[in-house]
C-alpha positions in Angstrom: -40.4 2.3 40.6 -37.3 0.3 40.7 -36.8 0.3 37.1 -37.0 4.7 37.5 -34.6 4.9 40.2 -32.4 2.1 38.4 -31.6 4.6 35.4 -31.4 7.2 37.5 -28.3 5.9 39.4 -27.0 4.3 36.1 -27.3 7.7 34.5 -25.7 9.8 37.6 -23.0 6.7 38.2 -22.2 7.1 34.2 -21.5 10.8 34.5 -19.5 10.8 37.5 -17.1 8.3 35.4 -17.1 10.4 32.1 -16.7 13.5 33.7 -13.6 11.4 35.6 -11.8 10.6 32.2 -13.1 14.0 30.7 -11.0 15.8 33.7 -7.6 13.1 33.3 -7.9 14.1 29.7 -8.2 18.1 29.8 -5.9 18.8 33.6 -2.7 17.2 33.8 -2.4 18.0 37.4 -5.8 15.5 37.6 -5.1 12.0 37.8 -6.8 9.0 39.5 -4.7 6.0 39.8 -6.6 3.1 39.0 -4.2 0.2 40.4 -6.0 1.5 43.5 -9.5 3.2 42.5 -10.9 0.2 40.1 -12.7 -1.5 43.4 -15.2 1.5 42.6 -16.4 -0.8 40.0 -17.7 -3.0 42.9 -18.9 -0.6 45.5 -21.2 1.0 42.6 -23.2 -1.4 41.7 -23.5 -2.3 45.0 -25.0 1.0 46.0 -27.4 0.7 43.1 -28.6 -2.5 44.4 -29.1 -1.3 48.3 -30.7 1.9 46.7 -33.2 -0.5 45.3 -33.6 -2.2 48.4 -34.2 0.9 50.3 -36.8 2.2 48.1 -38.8 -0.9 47.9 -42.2 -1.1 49.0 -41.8 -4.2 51.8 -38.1 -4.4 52.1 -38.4 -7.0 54.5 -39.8 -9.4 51.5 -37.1 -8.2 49.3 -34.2 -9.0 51.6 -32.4 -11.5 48.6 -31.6 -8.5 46.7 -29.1 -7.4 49.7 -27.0 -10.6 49.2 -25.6 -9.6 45.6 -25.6 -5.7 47.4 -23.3 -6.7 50.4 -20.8 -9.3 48.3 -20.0 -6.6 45.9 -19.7 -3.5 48.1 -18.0 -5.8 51.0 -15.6 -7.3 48.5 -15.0 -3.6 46.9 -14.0 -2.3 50.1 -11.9 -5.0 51.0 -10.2 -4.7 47.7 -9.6 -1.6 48.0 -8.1 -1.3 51.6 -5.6 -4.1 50.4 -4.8 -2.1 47.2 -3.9 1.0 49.1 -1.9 -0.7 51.2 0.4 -2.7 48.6 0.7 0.8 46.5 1.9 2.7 49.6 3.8 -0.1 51.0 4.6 -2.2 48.4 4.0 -5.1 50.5 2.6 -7.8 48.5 1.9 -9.9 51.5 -1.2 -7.8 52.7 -3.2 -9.6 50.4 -2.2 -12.8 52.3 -3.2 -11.0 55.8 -6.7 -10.2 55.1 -7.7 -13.4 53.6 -10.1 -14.1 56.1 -11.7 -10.8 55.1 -13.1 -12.3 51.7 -15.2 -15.4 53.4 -16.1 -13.1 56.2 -17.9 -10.8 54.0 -19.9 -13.6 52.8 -20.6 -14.3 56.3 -21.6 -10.6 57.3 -23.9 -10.6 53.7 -25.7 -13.8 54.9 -26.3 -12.4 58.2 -27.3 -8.9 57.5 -30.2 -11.2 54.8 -31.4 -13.2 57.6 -31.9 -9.9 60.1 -34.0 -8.4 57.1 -35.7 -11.0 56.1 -39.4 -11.0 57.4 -39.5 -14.6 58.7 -36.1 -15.2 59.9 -35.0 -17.6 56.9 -33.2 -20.7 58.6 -31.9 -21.2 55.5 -29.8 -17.7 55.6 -28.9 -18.3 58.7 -27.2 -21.5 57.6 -25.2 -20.6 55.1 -23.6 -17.6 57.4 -22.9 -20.5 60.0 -20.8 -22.0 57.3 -19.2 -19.0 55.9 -18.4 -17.6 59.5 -17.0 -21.2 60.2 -14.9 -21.0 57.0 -13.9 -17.0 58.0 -12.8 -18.7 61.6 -10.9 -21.0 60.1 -8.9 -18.6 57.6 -8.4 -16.8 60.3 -6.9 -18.8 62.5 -4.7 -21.2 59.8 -4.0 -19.0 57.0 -3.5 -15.2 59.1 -0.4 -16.6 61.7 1.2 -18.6 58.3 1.3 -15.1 56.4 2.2 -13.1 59.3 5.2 -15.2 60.6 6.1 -15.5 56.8 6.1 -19.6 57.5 7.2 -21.4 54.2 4.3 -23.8 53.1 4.2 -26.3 49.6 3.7 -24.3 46.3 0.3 -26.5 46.0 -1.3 -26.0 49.2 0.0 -22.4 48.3 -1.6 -22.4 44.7 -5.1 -24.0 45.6 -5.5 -22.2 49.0 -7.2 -18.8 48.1 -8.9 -20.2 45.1 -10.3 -23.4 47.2 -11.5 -20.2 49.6 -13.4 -18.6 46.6 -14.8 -21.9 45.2 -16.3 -23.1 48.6 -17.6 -19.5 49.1 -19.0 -19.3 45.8 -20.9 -22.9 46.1 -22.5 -21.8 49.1 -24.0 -19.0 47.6 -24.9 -20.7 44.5 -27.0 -23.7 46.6 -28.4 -21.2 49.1 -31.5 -20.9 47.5 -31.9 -24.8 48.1 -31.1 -24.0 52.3 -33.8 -21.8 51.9 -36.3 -24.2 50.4 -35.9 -27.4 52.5 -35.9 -25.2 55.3 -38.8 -23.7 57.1 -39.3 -21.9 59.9 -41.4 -22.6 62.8 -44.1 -20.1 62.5 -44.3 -21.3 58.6 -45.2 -24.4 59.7 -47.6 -23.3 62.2 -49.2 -21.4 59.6 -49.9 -24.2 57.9 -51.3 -26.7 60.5 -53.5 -23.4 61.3 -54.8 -23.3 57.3 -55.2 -27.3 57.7 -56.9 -27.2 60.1 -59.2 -24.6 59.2 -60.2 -26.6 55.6 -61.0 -29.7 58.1 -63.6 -27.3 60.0 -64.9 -26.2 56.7 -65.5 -29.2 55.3 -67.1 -30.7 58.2 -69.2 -27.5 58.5 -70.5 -28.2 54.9 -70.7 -31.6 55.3 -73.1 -30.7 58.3 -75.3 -28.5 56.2 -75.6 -30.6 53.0 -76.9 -33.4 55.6 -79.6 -31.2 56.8 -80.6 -30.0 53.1 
């Protein structure tokens, strides 16, 4: 099924984009300005991946498939509010203003897995913790610097936003290993309920091989 609808929405998302370059090519007055459109690139794939999610049979086991979903269509949209804005106002600093936006869309994806996921992974739910704590943080250091135009040193300048992206990226690398070492109550009530249901049946065979 999710193989079907997969080239389906390849198949449609590949015509939209040749019929795209087939119109810039054939009407002059057509144009699409990709210094702003190319976020599309993000968004799509994105889309495709939700549509999967939507169509699966228990969504609520397949909730990992909406992380890479909400990252690229978050980040897409982000991109391409700040694109828009630097082509229209040519303000370069807009990028600098809605840093925060990046590790908060982590944040939002992390959360939005944990809601769907069936038993509440702790794991999920620590990882947004940290990228909303990181999302805080930008928010509150980086935001005022950009907006009051306050001169900082070329390295804390250089290393800032990609310190931002390395951090966010580790946590989503090692959040498989959050999800792991962590269980949730009712997991492990489950199973002291299964071990203690072997110990019953073991005792109750033990009884009946004694009076064979």
């Amino acid at each position: 099924m999710n193989r079907k609808i997969g080239s389906i929405f390849l198949g449609i998302t590949l015509i939209i984009i040749g019929g795209i370059f087939t119109l810039e090519n054939y009407i002059p007055s057509f144009s699409v300005n990709w210094e702003i459109a190319w976020p599309i690139f993000l968004v799509i794939p994105g889309l495709f991946l939700w549509s999967i999610w939507i169509m699966s049979a228990k969504p609520s086991q397949e909730y990992k498939i909406l992380i890479p979903a909400n990252i690229l269509m978050f980040i897409g949209i982000i991109s391409f509010i700040n694109a828009f804005l630097v082509h229209y106002t040519e303000d370069e600093s807009v990028w600098g203003l809605t840093t925060f936006m990046y590790p908060g869309a982590f944040a939002i994806t992390f959360w939005i897995a944990w809601a769907a996921s069936e038993m509440k992974d702790a794991g999920l739910k620590t990882v947004a913790l940290i990228a909303s704590i990181i999302t805080l943080v930008t928010l509150v250091v980086i935001t005022p610097l950009e907006y009051f135009d306050i001169q900082i040193s070329d390295t804390v300048d250089d290393l800032l936003i990609p310190t931002i992206l390395l951090v966010s990226g580790v946590i989503v690398m090692f959040s498989p290993i959050f999800e792991k070492k962590s269980k949730t109550k009712l997991q492990k009530v489950e199973e002291k309920i299964e071990s203690t249901t072997e110990k019953v049946e073991r005792i109750i065979e033990n009884i009946f091989e004694k009076n064979d």
